[in-house]
Structure formats: structure tokens, C-alpha cells
MARTORDREN-798939 format. One record per residue: x, y, z of N, C-alpha, C in turn; residue number from 1; residue in three letters. Coordinates in steps of 0.1 Angstrom, whole numbers, m for minus. Example, Ala and Ser with C-alpha at 12.3 -4.5 7.8 and 13.67 -1.06 7.14 Angstrom:
% MARTORDREN-798939
PT   n_x   n_y   n_z  ca_x  ca_y  ca_z   c_x   c_y   c_z resi resn
PT   132   m57    78   123   m45    78   132   m33    78    1  Ala
PT   128   m22    71   137   m11    71   129     0    79    2  Ser
END
This chain:
% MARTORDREN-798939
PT   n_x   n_y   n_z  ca_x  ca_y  ca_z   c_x   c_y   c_z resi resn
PT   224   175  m190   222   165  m179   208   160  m178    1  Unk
PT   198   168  m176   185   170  m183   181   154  m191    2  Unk
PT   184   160  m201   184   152  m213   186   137  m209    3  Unk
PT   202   137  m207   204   122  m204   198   114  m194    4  Unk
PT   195   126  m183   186   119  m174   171   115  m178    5  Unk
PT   163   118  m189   156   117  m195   155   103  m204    6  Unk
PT   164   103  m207   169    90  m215   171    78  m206    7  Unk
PT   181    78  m198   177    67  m186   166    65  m179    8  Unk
PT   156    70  m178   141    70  m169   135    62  m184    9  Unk
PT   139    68  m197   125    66  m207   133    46  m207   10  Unk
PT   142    45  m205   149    31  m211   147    21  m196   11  Unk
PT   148    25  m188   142    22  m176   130    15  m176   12  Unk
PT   117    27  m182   104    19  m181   101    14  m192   13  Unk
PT   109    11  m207   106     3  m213   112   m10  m212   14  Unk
PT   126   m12  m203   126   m26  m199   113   m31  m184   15  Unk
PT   107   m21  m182   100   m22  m172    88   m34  m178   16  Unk
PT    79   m21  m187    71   m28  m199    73   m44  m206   17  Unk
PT    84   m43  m205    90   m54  m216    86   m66  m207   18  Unk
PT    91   m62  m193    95   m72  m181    77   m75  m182   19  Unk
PT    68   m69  m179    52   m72  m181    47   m86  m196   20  Unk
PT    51   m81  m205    47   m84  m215    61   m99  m211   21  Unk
PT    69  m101  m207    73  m112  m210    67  m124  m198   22  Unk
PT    65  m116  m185    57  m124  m179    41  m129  m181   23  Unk
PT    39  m121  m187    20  m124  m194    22  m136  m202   24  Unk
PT    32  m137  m213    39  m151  m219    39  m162  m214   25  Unk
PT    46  m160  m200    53  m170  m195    41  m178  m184   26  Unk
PT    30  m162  m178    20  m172  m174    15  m181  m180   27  Unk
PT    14  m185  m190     8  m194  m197    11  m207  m194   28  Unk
PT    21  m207  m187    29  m224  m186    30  m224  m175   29  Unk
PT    23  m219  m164    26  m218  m147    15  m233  m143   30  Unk
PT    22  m237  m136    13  m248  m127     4  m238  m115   31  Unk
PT    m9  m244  m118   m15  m232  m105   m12  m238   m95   32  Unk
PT   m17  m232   m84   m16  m232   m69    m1  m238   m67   33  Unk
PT    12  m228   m67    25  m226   m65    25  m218   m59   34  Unk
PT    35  m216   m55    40  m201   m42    46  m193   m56   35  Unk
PT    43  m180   m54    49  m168   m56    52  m158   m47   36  Unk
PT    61  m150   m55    71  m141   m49    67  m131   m56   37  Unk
PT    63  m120   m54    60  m105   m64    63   m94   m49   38  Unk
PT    61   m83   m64    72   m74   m58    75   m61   m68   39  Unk
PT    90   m57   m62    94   m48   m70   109   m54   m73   40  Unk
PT   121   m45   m70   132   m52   m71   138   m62   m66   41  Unk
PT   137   m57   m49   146   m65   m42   136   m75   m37   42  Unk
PT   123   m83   m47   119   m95   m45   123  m103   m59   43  Unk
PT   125   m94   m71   130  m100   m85   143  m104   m83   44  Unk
PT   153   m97   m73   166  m103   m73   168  m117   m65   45  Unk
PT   156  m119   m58   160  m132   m51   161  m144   m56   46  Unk
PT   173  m149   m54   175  m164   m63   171  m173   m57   47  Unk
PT   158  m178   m56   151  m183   m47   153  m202   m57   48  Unk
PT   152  m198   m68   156  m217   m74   169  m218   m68   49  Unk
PT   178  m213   m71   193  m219   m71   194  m218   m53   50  Unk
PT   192  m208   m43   192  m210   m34   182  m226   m25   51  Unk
PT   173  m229   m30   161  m234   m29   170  m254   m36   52  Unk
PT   176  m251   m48   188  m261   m51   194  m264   m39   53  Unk
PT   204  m257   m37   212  m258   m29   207  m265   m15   54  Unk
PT   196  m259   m11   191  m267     5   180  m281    m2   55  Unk
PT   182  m287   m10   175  m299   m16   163  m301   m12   56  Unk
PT   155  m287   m21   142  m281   m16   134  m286   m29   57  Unk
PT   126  m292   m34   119  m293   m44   104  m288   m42   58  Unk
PT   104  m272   m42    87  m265   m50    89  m261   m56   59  Unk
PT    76  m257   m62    70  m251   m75    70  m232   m66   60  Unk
PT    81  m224   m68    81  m210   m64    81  m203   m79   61  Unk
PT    72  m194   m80    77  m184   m94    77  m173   m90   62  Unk
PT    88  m160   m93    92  m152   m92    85  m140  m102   63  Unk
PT    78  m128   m98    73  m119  m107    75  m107   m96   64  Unk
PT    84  m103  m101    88   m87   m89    91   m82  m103   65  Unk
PT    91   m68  m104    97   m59  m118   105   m48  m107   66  Unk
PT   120   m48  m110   123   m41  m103   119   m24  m111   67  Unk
PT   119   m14  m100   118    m1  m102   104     0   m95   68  Unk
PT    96   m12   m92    80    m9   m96    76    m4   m79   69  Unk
PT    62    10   m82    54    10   m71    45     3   m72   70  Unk
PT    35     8   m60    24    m3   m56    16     3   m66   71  Unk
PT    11    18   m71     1    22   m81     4    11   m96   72  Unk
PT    17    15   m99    24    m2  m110    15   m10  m109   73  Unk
PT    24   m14   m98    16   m31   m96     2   m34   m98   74  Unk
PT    m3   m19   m90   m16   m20   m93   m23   m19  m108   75  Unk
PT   m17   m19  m116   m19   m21  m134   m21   m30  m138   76  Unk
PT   m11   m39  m127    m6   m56  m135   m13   m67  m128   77  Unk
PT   m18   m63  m119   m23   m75  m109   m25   m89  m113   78  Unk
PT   m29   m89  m126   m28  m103  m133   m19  m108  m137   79  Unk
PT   m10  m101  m143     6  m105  m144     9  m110  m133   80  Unk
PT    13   m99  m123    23  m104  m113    16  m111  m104   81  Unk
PT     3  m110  m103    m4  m123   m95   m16  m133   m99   82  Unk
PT   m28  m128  m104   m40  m132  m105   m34  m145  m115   83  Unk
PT   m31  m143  m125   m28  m151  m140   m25  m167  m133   84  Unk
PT   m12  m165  m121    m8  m178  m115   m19  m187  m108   85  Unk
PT   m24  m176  m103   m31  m185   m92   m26  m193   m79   86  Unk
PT   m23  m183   m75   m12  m194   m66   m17  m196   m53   87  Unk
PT   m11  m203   m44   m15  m213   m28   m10  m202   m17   88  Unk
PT    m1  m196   m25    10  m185   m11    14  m177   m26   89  Unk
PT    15  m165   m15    19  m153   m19    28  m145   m10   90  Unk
PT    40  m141   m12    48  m136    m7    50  m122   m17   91  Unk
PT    48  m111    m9    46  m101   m14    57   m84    m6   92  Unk
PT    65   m85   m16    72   m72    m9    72   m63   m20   93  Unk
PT    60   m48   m18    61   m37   m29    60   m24   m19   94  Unk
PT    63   m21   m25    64    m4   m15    77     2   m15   95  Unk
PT    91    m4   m15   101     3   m11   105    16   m18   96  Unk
PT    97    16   m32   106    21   m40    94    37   m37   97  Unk
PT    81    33   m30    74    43   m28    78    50   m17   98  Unk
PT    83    46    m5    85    58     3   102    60     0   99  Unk
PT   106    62   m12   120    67   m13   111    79   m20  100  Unk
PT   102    80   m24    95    96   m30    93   104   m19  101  Unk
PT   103   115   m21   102   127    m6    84   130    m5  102  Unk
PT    76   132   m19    64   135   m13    52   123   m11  103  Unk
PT    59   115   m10    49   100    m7    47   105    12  104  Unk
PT    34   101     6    26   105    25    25    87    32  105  Unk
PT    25    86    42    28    73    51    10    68    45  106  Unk
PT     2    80    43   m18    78    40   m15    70    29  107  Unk
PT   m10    79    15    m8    70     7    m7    60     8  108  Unk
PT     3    51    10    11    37    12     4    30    14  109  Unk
PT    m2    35    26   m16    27    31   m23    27    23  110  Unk
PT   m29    35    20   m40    31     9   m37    22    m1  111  Unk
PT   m30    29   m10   m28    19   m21   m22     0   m19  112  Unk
PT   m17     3    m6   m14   m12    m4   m20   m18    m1  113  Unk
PT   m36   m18     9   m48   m22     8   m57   m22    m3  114  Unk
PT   m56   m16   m11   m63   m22   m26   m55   m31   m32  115  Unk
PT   m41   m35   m29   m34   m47   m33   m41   m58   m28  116  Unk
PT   m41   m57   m15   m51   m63    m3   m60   m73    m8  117  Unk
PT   m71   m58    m9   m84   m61   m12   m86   m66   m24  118  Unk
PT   m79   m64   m35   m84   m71   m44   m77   m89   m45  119  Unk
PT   m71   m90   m39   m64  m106   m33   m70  m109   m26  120  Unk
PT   m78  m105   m16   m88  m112    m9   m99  m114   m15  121  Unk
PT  m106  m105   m29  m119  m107   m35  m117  m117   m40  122  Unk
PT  m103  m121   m50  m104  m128   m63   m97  m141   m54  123  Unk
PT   m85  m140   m48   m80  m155   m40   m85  m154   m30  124  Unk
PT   m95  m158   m23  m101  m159    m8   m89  m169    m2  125  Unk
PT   m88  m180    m9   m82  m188    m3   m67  m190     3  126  Unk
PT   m60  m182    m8   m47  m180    m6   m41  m175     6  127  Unk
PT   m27  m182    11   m18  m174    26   m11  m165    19  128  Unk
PT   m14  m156    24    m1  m142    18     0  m140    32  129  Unk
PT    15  m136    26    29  m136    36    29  m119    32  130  Unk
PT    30  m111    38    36   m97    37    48   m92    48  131  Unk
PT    59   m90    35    73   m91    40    76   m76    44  132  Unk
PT    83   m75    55    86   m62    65   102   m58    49  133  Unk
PT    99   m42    51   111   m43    37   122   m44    46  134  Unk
PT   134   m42    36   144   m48    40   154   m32    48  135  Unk
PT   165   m36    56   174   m25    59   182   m20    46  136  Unk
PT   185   m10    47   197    m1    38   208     5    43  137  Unk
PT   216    11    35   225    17    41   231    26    34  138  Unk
PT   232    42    40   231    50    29   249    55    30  139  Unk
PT   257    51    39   269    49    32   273    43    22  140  Unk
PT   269    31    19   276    27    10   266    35    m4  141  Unk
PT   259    35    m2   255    47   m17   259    60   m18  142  Unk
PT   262    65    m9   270    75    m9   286    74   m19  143  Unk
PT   289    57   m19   303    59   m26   299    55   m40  144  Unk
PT   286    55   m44   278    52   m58   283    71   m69  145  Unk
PT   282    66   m77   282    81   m88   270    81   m94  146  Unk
PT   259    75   m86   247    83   m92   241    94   m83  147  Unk
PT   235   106   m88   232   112   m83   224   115   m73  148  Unk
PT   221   113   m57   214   116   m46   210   103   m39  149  Unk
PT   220    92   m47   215    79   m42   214    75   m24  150  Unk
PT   226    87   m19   227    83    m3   218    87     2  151  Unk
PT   209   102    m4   197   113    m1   189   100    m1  152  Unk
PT   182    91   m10   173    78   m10   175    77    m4  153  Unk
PT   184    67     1   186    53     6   184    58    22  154  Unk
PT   190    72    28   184    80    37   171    82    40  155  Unk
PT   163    86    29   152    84    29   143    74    31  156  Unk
PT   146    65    29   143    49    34   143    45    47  157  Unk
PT   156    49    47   165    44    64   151    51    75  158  Unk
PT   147    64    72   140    73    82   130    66    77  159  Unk
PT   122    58    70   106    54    72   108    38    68  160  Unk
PT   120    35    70   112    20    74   106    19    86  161  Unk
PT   107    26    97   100    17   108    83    20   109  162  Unk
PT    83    34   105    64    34   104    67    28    91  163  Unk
PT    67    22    81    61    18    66    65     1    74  164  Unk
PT    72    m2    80    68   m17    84    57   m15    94  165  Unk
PT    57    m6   100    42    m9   109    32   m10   107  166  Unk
PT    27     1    95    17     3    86    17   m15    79  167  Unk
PT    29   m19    71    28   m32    67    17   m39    76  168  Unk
PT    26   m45    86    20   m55    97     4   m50   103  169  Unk
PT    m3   m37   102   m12   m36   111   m19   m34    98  170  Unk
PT   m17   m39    87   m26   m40    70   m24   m55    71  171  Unk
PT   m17   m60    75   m18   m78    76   m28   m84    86  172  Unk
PT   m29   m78    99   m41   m80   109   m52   m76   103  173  Unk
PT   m54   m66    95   m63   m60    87   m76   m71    83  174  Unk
PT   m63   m75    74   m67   m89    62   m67  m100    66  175  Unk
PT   m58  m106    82   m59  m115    84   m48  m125    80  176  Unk
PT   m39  m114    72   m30  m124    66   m17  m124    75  177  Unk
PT    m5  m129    70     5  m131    78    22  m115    78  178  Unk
PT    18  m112    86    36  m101    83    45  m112    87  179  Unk
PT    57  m107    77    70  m115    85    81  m109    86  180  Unk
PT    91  m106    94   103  m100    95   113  m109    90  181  Unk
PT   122  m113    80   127  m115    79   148  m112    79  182  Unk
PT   140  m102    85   160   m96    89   168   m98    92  183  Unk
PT   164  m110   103   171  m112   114   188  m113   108  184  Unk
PT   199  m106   112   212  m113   102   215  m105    96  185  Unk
PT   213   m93    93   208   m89    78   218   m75    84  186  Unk
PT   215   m75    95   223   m53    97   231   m54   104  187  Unk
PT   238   m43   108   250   m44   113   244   m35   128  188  Unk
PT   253   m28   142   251   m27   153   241   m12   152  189  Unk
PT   244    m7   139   236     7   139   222     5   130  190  Unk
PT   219    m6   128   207   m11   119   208   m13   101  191  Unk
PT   216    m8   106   216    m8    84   221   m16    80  192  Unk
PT   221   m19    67   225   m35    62   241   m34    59  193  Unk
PT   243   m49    67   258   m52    64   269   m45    51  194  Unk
PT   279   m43    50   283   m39    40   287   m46    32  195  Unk
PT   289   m60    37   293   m70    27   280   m75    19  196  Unk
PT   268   m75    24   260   m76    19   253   m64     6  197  Unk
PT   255   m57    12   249   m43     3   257   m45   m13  198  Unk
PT   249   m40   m23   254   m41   m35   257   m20   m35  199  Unk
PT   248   m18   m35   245     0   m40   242     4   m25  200  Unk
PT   237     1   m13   226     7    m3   215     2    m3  201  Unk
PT   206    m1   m14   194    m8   m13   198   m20   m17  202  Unk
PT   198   m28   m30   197   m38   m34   211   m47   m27  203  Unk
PT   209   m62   m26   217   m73   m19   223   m79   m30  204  Unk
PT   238   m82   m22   241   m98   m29   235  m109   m25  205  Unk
PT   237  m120   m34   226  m132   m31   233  m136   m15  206  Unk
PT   245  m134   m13   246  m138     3   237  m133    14  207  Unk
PT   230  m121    11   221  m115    20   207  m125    22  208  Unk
PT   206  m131     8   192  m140     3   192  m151    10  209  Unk
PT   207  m155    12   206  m166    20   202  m167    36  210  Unk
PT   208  m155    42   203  m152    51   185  m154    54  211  Unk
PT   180  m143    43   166  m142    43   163  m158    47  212  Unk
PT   162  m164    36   159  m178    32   157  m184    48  213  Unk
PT   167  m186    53   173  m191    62   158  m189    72  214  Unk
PT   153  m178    73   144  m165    82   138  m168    81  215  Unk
PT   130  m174    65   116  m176    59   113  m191    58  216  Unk
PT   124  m196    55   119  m216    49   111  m219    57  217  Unk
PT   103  m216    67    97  m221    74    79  m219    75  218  Unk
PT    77  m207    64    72  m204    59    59  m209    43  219  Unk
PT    76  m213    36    74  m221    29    63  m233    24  220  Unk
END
């Protein structure tokens, strides 16, 4: 079991890798000063063109989230998933996948998400970053998942979103930049995310996005 579990982690961070090196390509052909979206997963799954279609939206948004990714990650790539664009707005949701680690400290988080911070403030002075409150979960429905301890996460989540969004927002006063809650819609009467929405517990179907969208275009 060992083993295979070994095998899925090592295949995991070489599409991780991959996802790096294909974005460093693709900066090449970015128009600067666009809005971006970075992140980890559940900012890579947002179908922000085709949603963005649909409401007869025409900007320039580029998406660089690598799902799986922490903030120490992110903090590797900074030019990838941000500096390389250059962009006008920055919409930024990274952390979730860090406080699903039983031994991630609330200190940590903080820290390392203020050197995301800080170094966006040294290099883009000018840019609006948006820093997004994460999203709800729901650890029943991963519970009916067959991977192993998925409802133990998603549990684990459920118990620190509300300090890891406060921590968020009182690192946005920090900096001066903007927090946003976009949930409104998003959970059901006990807080967790709808079930129709939920794919696994954590990650959304694009109906969830739409919602988002809906929360954020104004932002835009």
C-alpha cells in the first residue's frame, strides 16, 4: 500500500512540475497588465473564460493556480504564477491545501503568506490584489470518496477555516489590499458546501463558480 501510495504522490508532483514549466512557456505570450487568478486547486478549476463567455464579459483574465500547491510551492514559482504576467489585479487564493496538514500551525500560514505579500508589494507596488476567504467543504460527502482519510481532511479544513480566513483578511489590512468573501450561496444551513455543488468535499462543480462569479464580477 506503501508503495502505491508512493507512486501516486511521486506522479502527482511531476504533473505538478510539468504544470510550472508549461506555464513559464505560455508566459511568454501574456498581455501585461491583465487580471490574474493564482492559486492552488480550487482557483485552477475556475472556468473563469467560458463562465466570463457566457455573461458577455470581454477581459484579458489568465489563470495560474497548480492544483495540490502550498504557499512554501508557490513561494518557488512566484514568477510563474505571478511576477512573469505582470498584471493590474491579482486574485489570489493559496493556503487551503496548507491547513489540511494536521501539523501546520495557524504561525505558519501567516507567515509564509506574508512573504507572498511582501514580495507583491516590493516588485508590483501598483497592483489591486484581491485576497479570497477559502472556500466551504464538506466532509460528508468525502466521506463517500474511497480515498483514504479524505473526510479526516476535509474535517480538518471545516475546523480552521474560520481562524485561516481571519488570519487571511487581517494580512489584507496589513498590506492594504483587499479580502473578499465570496460564498455567499455556496453552503448549506450547517455551513458546508452544498452537495450538489461538492465534487469530492473540497473541490466544486463549475455550478458552484457560477455562484462565485456572481459574488466577485464586481470586483472585476
Amino acid at each position: 500500500m506503501n508503495n502505491e501510495m508512493d507512486i501516486i504522490k511521486g506522479f502527482f508532483q511531476k504533473e505538478k512540475e510539468d504544470k510550472v514549466i508549461r506555464y513559464r512557456h505560455l508566459n511568454k505570450f501574456v498581455k501585461k497588465g491583465g487580471i490574474l487568478f493564482t492559486g492552488s486547486s480550487l482557483m485552477e478549476q475556475f472556468p473563469i473564460q467560458e463562465i466570463m463567455l457566457n455573461h458577455g464579459m470581454n477581459k484579458v483574465i489568465y489563470n495560474r493556480g497548480i492544483g495540490g500547491y502550498t504557499i512554501p510551492e508557490m513561494l518557488k514559482v512566484m514568477d510563474v504564477q505571478i511576477f512573469d504576467l505582470e498584471p493590474s489585479k491579482i486574485f489570489i487564493n493559496i493556503g487551503t491545501n496548507d491547513i489540511s496538514i494536521p501539523e501546520e500551525t495557524k504561525e505558519k500560514l501567516i507567515s509564509d503568506y506574508r512573504e507572498v505579500l511582501r514580495q507583491i508589494k516590493e516588485r508590483l507596488p501598483q497592483a489591486q490584489v484581491y485576497m479570497m476567504a477559502y472556500y466551504p467543504v464538506n466532509e460528508h460527502v468525502a466521506a463517500k470518496l474511497p480515498w483514504p482519510d479524505a473526510d479526516k481532511a476535509a474535517k480538518l479544513r471545516l475546523e480552521r477555516l474560520p481562524e485561516a480566513n481571519k488570519a487571511v483578511e487581517e494580512l489584507s489590512k496589513e498590506f492594504g489590499y483587499t479580502y473578499i468573501d465570496v460564498n455567499e450561496g455556496l453552503t448549506d444551513e450547517s455551513g458546508r458546501t452544498k452537495e450538489e455543488f461538492s465534487i469530492d468535499g473540497i473541490h466544486m462543480w463549475s455550478d458552484a463558480y457560477e455562484v462565485i462569479f456572481e459574488n466577485m464580477k464586481k470586483y472585476l
